[in-house]
ZAZA-479997 format. One record per residue (C-alpha): residue number from 1; x, y, z. Coordinates in Angstrom, 3 decimals, decimal comma. Each point is the difference from the previous one (the first is absolute). Layout:
residues N
{seq:NUM	east:X	north:Y	up:Z}
...
end
This chain:
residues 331
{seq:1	east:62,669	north:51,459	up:-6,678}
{seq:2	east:0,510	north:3,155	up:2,105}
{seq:3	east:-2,075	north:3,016	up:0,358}
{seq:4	east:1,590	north:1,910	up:-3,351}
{seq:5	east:-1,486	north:-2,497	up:-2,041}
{seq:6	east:-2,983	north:0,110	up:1,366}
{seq:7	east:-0,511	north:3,568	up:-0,590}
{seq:8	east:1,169	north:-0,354	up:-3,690}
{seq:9	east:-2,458	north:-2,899	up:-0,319}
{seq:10	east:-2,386	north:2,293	up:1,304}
{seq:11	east:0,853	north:2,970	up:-2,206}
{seq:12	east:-0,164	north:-1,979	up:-3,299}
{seq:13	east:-3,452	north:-2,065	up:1,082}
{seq:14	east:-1,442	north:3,961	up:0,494}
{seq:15	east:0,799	north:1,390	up:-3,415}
{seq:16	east:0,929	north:-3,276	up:-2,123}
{seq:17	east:2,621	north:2,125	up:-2,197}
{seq:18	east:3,706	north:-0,814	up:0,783}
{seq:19	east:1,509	north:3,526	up:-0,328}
{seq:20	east:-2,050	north:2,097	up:2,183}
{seq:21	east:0,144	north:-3,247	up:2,816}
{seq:22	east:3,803	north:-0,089	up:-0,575}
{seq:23	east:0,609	north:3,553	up:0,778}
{seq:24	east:-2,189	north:0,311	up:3,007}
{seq:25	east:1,747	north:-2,248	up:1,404}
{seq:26	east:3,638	north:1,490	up:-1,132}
{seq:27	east:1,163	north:-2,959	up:-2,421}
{seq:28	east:-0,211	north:-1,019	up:-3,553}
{seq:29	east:-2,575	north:-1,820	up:-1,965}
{seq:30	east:2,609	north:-2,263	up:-0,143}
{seq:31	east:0,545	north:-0,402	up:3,396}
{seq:32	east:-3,339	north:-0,223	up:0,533}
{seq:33	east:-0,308	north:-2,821	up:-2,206}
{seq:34	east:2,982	north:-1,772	up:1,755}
{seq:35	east:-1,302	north:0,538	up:3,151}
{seq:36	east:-4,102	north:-1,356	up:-0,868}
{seq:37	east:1,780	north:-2,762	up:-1,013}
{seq:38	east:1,852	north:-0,768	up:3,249}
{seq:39	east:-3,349	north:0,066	up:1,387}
{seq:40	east:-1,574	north:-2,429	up:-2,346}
{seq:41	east:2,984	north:-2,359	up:0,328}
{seq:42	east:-0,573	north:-0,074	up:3,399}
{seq:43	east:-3,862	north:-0,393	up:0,344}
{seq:44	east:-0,178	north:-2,053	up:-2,979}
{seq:45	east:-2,788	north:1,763	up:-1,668}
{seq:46	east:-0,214	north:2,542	up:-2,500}
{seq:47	east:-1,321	north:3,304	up:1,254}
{seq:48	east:-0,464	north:1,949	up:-3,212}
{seq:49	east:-1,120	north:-0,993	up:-3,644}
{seq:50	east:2,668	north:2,452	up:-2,169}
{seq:51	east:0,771	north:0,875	up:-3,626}
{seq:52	east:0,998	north:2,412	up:-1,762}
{seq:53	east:-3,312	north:1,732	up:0,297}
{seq:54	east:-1,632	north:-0,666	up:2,769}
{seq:55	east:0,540	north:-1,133	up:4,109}
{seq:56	east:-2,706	north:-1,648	up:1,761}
{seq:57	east:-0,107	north:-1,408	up:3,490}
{seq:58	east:-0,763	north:-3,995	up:0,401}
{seq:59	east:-2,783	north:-1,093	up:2,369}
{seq:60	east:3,410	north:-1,127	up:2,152}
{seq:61	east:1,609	north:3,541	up:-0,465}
{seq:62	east:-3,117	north:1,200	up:1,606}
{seq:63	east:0,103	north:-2,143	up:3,128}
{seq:64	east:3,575	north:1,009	up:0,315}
{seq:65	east:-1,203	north:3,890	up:-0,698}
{seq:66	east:-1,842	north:-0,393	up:3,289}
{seq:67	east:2,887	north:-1,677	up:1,847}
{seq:68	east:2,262	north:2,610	up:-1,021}
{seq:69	east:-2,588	north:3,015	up:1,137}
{seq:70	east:-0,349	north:-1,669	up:2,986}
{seq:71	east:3,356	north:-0,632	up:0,900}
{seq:72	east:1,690	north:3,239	up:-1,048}
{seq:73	east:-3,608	north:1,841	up:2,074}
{seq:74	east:1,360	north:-2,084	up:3,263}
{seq:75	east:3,299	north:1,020	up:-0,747}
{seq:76	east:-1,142	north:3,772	up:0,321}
{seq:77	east:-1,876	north:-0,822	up:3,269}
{seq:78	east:2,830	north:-1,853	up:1,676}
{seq:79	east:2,284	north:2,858	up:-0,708}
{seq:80	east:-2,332	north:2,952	up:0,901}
{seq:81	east:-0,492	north:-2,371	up:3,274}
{seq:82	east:3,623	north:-0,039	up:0,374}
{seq:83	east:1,084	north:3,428	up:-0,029}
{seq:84	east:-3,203	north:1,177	up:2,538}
{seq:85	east:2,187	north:-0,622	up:2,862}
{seq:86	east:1,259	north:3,443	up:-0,228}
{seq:87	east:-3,040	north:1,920	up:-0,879}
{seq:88	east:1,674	north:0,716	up:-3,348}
{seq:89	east:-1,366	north:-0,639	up:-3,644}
{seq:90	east:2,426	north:-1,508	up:-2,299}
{seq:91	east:0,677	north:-1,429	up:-3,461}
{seq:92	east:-2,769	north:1,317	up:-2,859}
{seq:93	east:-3,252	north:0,833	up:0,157}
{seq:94	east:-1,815	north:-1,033	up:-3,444}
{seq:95	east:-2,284	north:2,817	up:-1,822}
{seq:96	east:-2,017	north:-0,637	up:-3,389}
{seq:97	east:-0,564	north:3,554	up:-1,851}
{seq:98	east:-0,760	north:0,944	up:-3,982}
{seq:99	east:2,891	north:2,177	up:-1,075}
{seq:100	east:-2,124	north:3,239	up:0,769}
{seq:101	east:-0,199	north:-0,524	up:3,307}
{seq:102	east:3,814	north:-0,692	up:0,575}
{seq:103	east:0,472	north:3,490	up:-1,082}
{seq:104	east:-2,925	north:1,981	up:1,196}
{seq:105	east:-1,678	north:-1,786	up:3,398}
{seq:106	east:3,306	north:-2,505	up:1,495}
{seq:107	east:2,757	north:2,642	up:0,099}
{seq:108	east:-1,217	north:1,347	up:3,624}
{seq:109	east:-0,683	north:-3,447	up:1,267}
{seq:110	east:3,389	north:-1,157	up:-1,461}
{seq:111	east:1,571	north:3,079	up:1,809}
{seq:112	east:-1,499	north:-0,622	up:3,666}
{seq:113	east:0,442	north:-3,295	up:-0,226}
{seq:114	east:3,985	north:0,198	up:-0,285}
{seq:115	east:-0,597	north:2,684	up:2,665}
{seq:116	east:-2,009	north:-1,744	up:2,383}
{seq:117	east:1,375	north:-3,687	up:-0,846}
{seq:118	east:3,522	north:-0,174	up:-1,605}
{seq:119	east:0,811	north:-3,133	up:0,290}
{seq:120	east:-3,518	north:-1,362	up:-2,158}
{seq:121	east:0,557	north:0,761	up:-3,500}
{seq:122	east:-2,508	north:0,196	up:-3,051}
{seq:123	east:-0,668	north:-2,596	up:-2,424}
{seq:124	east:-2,080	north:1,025	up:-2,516}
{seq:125	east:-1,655	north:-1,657	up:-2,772}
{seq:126	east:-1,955	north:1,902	up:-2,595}
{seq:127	east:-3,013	north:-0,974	up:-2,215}
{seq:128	east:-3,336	north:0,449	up:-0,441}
{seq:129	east:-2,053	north:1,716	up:2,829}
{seq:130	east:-3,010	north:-2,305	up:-1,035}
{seq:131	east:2,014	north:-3,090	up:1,600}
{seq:132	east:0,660	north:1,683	up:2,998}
{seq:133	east:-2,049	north:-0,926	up:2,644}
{seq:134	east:0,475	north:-3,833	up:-0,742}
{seq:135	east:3,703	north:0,237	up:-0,125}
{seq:136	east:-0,744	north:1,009	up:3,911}
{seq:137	east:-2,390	north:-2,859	up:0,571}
{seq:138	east:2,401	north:-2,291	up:-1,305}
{seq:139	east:2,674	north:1,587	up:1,780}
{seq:140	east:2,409	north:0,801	up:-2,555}
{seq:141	east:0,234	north:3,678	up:1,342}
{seq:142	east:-0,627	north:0,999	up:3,307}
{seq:143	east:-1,324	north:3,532	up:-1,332}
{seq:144	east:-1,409	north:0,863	up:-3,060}
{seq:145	east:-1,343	north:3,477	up:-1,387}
{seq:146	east:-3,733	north:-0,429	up:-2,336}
{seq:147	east:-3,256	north:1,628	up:-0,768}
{seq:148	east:-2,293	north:-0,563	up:2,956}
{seq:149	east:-3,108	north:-0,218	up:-0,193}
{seq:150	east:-2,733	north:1,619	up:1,430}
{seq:151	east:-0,499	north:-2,831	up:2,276}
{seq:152	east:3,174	north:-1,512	up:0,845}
{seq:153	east:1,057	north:-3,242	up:0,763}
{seq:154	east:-1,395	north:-2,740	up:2,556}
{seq:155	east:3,217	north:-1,188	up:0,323}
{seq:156	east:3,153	north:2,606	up:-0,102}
{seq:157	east:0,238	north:3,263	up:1,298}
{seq:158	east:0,116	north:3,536	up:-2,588}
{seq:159	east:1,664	north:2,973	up:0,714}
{seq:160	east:-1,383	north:2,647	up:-2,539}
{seq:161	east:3,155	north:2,356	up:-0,710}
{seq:162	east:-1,969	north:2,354	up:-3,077}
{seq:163	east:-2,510	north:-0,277	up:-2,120}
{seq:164	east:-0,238	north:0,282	up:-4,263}
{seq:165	east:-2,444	north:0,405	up:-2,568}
{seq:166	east:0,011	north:-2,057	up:-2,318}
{seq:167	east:0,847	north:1,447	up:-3,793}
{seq:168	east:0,093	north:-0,512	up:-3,894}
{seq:169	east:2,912	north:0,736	up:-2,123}
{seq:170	east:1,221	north:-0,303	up:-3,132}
{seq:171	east:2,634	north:0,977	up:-2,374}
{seq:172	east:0,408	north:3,569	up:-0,727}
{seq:173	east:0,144	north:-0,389	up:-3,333}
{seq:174	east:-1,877	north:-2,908	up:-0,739}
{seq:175	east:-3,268	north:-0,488	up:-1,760}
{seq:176	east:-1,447	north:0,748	up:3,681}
{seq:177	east:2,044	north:2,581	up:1,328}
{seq:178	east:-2,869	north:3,004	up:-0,243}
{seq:179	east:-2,798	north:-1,741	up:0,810}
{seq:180	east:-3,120	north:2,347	up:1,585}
{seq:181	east:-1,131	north:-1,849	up:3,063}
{seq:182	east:-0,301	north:3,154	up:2,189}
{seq:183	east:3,436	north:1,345	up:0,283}
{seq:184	east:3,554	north:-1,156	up:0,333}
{seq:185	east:0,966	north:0,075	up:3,161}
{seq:186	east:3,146	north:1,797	up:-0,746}
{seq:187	east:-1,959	north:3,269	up:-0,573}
{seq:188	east:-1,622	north:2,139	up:2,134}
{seq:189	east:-3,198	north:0,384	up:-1,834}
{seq:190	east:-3,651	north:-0,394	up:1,215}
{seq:191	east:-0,912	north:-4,164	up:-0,005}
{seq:192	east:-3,602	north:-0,883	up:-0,872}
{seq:193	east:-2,787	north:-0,710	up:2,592}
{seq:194	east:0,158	north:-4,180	up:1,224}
{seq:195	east:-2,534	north:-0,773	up:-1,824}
{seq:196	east:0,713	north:1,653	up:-3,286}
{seq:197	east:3,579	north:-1,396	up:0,130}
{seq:198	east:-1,294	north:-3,865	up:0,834}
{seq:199	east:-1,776	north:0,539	up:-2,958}
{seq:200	east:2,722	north:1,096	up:-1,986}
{seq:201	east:2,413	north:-2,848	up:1,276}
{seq:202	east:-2,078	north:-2,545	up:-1,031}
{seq:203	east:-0,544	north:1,383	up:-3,638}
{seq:204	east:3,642	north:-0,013	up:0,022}
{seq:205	east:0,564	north:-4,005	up:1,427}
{seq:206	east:-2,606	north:-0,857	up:-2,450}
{seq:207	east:2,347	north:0,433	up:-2,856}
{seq:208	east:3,404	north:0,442	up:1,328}
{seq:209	east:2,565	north:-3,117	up:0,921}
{seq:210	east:0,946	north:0,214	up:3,523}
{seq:211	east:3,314	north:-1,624	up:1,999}
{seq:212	east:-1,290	north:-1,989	up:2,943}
{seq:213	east:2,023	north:-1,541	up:2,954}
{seq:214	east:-1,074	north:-3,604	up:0,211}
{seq:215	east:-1,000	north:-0,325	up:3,498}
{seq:216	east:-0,303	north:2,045	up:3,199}
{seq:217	east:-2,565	north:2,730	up:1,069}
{seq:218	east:0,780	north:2,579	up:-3,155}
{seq:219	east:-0,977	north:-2,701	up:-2,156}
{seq:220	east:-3,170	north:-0,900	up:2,462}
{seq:221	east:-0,739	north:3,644	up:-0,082}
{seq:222	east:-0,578	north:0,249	up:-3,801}
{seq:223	east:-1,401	north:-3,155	up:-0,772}
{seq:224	east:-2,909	north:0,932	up:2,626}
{seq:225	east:-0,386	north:3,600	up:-1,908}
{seq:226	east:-0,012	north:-1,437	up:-3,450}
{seq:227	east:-2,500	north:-2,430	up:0,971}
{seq:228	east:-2,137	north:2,221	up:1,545}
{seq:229	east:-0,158	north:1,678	up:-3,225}
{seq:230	east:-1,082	north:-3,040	up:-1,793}
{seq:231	east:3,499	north:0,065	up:-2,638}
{seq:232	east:2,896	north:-1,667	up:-0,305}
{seq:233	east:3,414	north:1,260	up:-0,531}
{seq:234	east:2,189	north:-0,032	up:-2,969}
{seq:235	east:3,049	north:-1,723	up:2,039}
{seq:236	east:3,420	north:0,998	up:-2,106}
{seq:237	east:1,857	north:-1,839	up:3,151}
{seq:238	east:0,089	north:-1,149	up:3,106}
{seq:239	east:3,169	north:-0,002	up:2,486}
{seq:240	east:1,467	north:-0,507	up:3,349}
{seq:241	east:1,429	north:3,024	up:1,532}
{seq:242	east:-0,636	north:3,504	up:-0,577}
{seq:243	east:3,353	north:1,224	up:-1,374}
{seq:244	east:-0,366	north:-3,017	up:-2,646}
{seq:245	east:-3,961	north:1,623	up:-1,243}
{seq:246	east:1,406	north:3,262	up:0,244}
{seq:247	east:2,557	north:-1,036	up:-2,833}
{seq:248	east:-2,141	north:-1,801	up:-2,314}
{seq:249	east:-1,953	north:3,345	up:0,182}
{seq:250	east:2,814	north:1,954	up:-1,229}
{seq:251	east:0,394	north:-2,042	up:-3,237}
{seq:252	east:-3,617	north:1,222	up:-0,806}
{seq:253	east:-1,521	north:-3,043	up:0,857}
{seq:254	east:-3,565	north:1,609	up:1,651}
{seq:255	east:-0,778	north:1,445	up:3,376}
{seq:256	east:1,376	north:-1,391	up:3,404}
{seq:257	east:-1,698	north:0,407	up:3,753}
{seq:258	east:2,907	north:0,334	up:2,115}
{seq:259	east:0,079	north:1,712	up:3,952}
{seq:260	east:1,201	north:3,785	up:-0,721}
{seq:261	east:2,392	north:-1,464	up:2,393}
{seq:262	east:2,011	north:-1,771	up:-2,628}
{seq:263	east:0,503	north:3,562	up:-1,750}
{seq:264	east:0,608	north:2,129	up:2,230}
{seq:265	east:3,931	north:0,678	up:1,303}
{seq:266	east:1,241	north:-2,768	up:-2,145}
{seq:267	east:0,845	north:-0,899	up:-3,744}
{seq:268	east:-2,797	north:-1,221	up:-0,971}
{seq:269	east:-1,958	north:3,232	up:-1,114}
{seq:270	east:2,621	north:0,815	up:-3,222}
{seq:271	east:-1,976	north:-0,191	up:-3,175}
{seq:272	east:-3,796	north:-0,455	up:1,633}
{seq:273	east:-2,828	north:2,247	up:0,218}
{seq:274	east:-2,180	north:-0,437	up:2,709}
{seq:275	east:-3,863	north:-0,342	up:0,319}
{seq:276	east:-1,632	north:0,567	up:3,718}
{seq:277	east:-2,775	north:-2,682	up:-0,306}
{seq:278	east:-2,032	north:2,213	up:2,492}
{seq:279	east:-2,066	north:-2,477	up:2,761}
{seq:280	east:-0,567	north:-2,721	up:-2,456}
{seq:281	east:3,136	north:-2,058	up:1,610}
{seq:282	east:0,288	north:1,478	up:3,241}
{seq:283	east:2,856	north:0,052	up:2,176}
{seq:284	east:2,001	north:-2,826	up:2,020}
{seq:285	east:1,797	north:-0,124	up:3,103}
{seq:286	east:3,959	north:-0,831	up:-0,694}
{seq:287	east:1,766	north:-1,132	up:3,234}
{seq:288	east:1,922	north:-3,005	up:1,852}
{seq:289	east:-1,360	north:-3,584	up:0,381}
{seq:290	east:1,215	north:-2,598	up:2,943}
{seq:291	east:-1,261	north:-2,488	up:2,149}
{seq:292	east:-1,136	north:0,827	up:2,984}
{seq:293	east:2,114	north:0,300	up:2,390}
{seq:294	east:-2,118	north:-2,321	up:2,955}
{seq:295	east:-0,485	north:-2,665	up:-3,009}
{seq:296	east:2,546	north:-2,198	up:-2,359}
{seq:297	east:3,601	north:-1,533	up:1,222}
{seq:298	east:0,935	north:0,547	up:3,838}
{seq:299	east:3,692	north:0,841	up:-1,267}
{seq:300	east:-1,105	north:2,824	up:-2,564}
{seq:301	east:-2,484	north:1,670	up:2,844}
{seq:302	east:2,692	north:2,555	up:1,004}
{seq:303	east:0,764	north:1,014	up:-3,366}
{seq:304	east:-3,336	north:0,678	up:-0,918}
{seq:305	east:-0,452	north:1,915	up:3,471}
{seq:306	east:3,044	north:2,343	up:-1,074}
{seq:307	east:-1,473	north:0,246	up:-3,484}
{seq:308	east:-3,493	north:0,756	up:1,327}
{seq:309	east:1,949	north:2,996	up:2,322}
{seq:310	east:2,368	north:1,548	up:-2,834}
{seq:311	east:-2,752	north:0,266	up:-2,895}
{seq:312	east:-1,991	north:2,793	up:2,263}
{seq:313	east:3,224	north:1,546	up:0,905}
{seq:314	east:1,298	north:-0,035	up:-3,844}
{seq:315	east:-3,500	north:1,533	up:-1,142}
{seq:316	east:-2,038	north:1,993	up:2,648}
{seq:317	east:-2,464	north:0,807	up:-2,451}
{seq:318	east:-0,724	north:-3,507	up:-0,866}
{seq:319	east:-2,975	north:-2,407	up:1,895}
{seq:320	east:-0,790	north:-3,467	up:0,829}
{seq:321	east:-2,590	north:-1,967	up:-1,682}
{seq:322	east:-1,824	north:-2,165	up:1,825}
{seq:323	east:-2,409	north:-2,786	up:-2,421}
{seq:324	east:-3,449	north:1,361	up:-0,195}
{seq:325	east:-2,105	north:-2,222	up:-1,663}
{seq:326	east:-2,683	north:2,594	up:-0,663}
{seq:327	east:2,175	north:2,271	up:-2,109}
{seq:328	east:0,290	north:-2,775	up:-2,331}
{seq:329	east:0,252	north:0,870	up:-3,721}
{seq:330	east:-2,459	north:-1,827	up:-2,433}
{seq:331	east:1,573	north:-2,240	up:-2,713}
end
């Protein structure tokens, strides 16, 4: 076996669906097939249970899943140990990002980092934001942009690059495009007071279906408020990633909580009205999340050094985080 099967072992045990595996890793489903065979020829097990419908991983395919991690994570270290000698970074720095912040928070950093580096090149992966932070703790991605929360983490280190309210939207010209819940935030009309418009929300929620991520601090955010409020949500449908809810709520489906983030300088507005939720949601910090550089591998220590000196270069108005435990939200 050599180190490209390992990573196409790796990228079909992630997602279980032979297309999308096959083409991250530039070959066929096909090819891939050929090739997971090879590798069950040779260790004599089978790694996957497969039909037509469905791929599963065997309890053997995940023993080898954490062989392969391991072995393709001391492959990284060996070769960022090999090319310190020179004081230069080399080969590719892994990032995990949604698809709204490839276009609207990593363009600078993708900018001084050819600048600054050239020979250490981006490899990014895309996907929900919710999975973020333990696609660094597994180290999958040496930097990763999320929500951060008020707190931190114990563990990794945040830069906070901007900071997003978080929003409902719906189709324009859907059954809950002109909804009263204060004002749309498109118009530049007077809102109600706090309290009269966290009134009005929850009349609204009451009755009308909303579009929920499935996990990850948006989704903590308004499972706290409902509760609080002593009602449960009509659910129309929950999702991972914000560009997927933002599309279910164009085809009319009910109202989605998104970051303005996601709709703002992008593609993802077309079609929507927009509903400023007021404080009943709050705001989150979006920025960068890496290990620390004093913790994790030896060999990845000056990478996360020069990461740790570009982000504040790439962002002046942008802060660290350090983990507060007092600041703490409630569940």
């Amino acid at each position: 076996m050599d180190f490209h099967e390992l990573e196409a072992f790796i990228a079909l045990s992630r997602c279980l669906h032979f297309a999308r595996a096959a083409a991250s890793v530039h070959t066929s489903p096909s090819g891939l097939s050929r090739l997971l065979a090879r590798l069950e020829e040779e260790l004599g097990v089978r790694l996957f249970e497969r039909d037509t419908r469905r791929v599963e991983l065997t309890a053997e395919g995940q023993t080898f899943q954490a062989f392969a991690a391991e072995s393709l994570h001391r492959r990284e270290e060996l070769r960022l140990r090999l090319g310190a000698g020179d004081g230069k970074l080399r080969g590719f720095l892994k990032v995990y990002a949604s698809v709204t912040a490839c276009y609207s928070i990593l363009p600078p950093f993708a900018a001084a980092l050819a600048a600054r580096h050239p020979e250490l090149r981006l490899s990014v992966e895309t996907g929900d934001p919710a999975g973020a932070v333990e696609i660094i703790r597994e180290g999958r991605a040496e930097l990763a942009l999320a929500a951060l929360p008020a707190e931190g983490f114990p563990d990794l280190d945040c830069f906070s690059v901007r900071r997003t309210p978080l929003v409902l939207a719906s189709s324009s010209d859907g059954p809950f495009g002109n909804l009263n819940l204060g004002h749309d935030s498109r118009i530049a009309e007077p809102a109600m007071s706090p309290a009269d418009q966290d009134i009005r929300l929850r009349e609204v929620l009451v009755s009308v279906p909303l579009i929920l991520p499935r996990t990850g601090l948006a989704r903590e955010r308004i499972d706290r408020w409902t509760r609080e409020r002593n009602f449960k949500p009509i659910i129309a449908a929950e999702s991972a990633g914000n560009e997927a809810i933002l599309a279910l709520a164009r085809l009319g489906l009910g109202l989605a909580l998104v970051p303005r983030l996601v709709l703002e300088n992008g593609p993802f507005a077309e079609g929507l009205v927009l509903y400023d939720a007021g404080p009943a949601f709050g705001e989150y910090d979006i920025g960068f999340v890496l290990r620390s550089a004093a913790g994790g591998p030896e060999a990845g220590k000056h990478l996360r050094m020069a990461i740790g000196e570009l982000l504040p270069l790439t962002y002046p108005e942008g802060a660290w985080r350090t983990f507060d435990r007092t600041k703490k939200e409630k569940p």
